[in-house]
N, C-alpha and C positions, 0 to 999 in steps of 0.2 A: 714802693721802694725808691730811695734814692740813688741816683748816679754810680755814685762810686761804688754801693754793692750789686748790682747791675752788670758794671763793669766787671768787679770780681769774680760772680758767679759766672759769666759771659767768657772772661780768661782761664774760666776750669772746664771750661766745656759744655756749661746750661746752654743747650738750642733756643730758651723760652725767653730768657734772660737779657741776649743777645737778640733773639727777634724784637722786642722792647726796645732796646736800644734804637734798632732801626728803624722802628716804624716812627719814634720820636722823633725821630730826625730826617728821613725823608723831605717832609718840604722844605726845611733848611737848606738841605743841599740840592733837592730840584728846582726851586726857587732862587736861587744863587745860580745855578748854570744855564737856567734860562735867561739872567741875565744878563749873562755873557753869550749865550748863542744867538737868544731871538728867534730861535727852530723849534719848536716843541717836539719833534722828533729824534734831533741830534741830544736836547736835551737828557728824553727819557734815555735812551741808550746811554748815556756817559751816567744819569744815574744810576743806574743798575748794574753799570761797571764800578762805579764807587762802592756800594753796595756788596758786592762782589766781592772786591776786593779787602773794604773792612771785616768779611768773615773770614777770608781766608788769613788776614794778617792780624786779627782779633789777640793773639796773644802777642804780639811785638808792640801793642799798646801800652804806654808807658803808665797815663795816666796825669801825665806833668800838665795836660791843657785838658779842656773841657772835650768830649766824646766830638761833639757837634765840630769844632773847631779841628780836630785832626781829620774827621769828614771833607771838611772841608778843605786842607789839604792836599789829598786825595783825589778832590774835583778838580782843583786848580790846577794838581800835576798831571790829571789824565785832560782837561782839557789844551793845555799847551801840546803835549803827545797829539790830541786830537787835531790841533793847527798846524804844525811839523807835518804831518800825515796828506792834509788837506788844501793846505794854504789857502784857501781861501771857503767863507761860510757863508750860505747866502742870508741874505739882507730879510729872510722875510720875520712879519712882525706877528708879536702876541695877539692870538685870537682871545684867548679867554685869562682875563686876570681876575685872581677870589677877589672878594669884594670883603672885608670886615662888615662886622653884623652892624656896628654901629652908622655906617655912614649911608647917606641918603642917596637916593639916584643921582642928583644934578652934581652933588660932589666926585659921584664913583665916576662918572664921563668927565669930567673935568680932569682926575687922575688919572682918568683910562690913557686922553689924550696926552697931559703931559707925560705923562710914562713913555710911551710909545714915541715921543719928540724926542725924548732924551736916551731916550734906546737906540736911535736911530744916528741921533748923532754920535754914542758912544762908538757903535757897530766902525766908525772910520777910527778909531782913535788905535792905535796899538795894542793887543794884547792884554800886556805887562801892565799898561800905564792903568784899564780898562776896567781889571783885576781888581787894582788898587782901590778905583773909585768907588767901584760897587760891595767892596768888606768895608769900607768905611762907609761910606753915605745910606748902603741900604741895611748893614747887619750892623754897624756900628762898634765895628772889632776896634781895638787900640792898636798905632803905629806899632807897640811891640810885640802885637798878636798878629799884627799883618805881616810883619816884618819875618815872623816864625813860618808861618802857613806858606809863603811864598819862599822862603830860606834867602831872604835880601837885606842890606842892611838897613835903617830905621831912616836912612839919610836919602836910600835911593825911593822909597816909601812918600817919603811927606816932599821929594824932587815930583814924583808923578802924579801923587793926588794935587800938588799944584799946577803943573802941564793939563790936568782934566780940568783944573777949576777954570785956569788961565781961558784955555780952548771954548770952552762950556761959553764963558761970559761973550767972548768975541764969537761967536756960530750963533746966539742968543742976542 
């Protein structure tokens, strides 16, 4: 079944329908707040609060963006919540990253490493700015999808994904 009847069935109250939904989307968004946390703890937890929270709000889904994409959302507002809360998250790094079926050992350590560099330096970078980098560079949403998901305008978007480029190059 595609998406949108998915969706449907899922806003009339299919349990099956909507379990689908979610299990589709799981690594999307655990995957996404891992890296913004770099805890695989805090991770799962704010998953599962996402998760949570798309059953319980499952019918206020409009349907104007992709399922995955208001997920995502979701993460982004319950992890600022999470920061607000916490102020501060500690630094520790990805133990286990999947590995794509195609790539070979000496490349998967090569990205193991550079991942975990640039995790490490994002971890100082702001939040908001953090956010940005990681919908664009690793899920490759457009300024006007970021700009939706975060509820910011399209200007303060492509100001922050250039503060990370900027930062990136000079820490590099």
């Amino acid at each position: 079944m595609d998406e949108k009847t998915l969706l449907e069935k899922a806003r009339s109250g299919d349990r099956k329908s909507l379990e689908l939904l979610l299990y589709d989307n799981y690594k999307i968004v655990y995957g996404y707040l891992l890296k913004l946390t770099m805890n695989e703890e805090v991770t799962k937890d704010l998953t599962q609060d996402v998760m949570m929270k798309a059953i319980l709000n499952i019918k206020k889904f409009k349907g104007e963006s992709k399922f995955s994409t208001w997920l995502i959302s979701i993460a982004s507002n319950l992890y600022k919540n999470y920061i607000r809360k916490n102020k501060k998250i500690s630094n520790k790094t990805i133990e286990d990253l999947s590995l794509k079926d195609s790539q070979d050992i000496e490349h998967a350590v090569i990205n193991k490493d550079t991942v975990k560099r640039i995790g490490k330096l994002l971890m100082d970078f702001p939040y908001e700015k953090r956010m940005v980098f990681i919908l664009k560079n690793y899920y490759d949403y457009s300024y006007e999808e970021i700009s939706k998901i975060l509820k910011c305008p399209i200007g303060t978007v492509r100001s922050r994904l250039h503060y990370c480029i900027e930062k990136l190059r000079n820490l590099i």
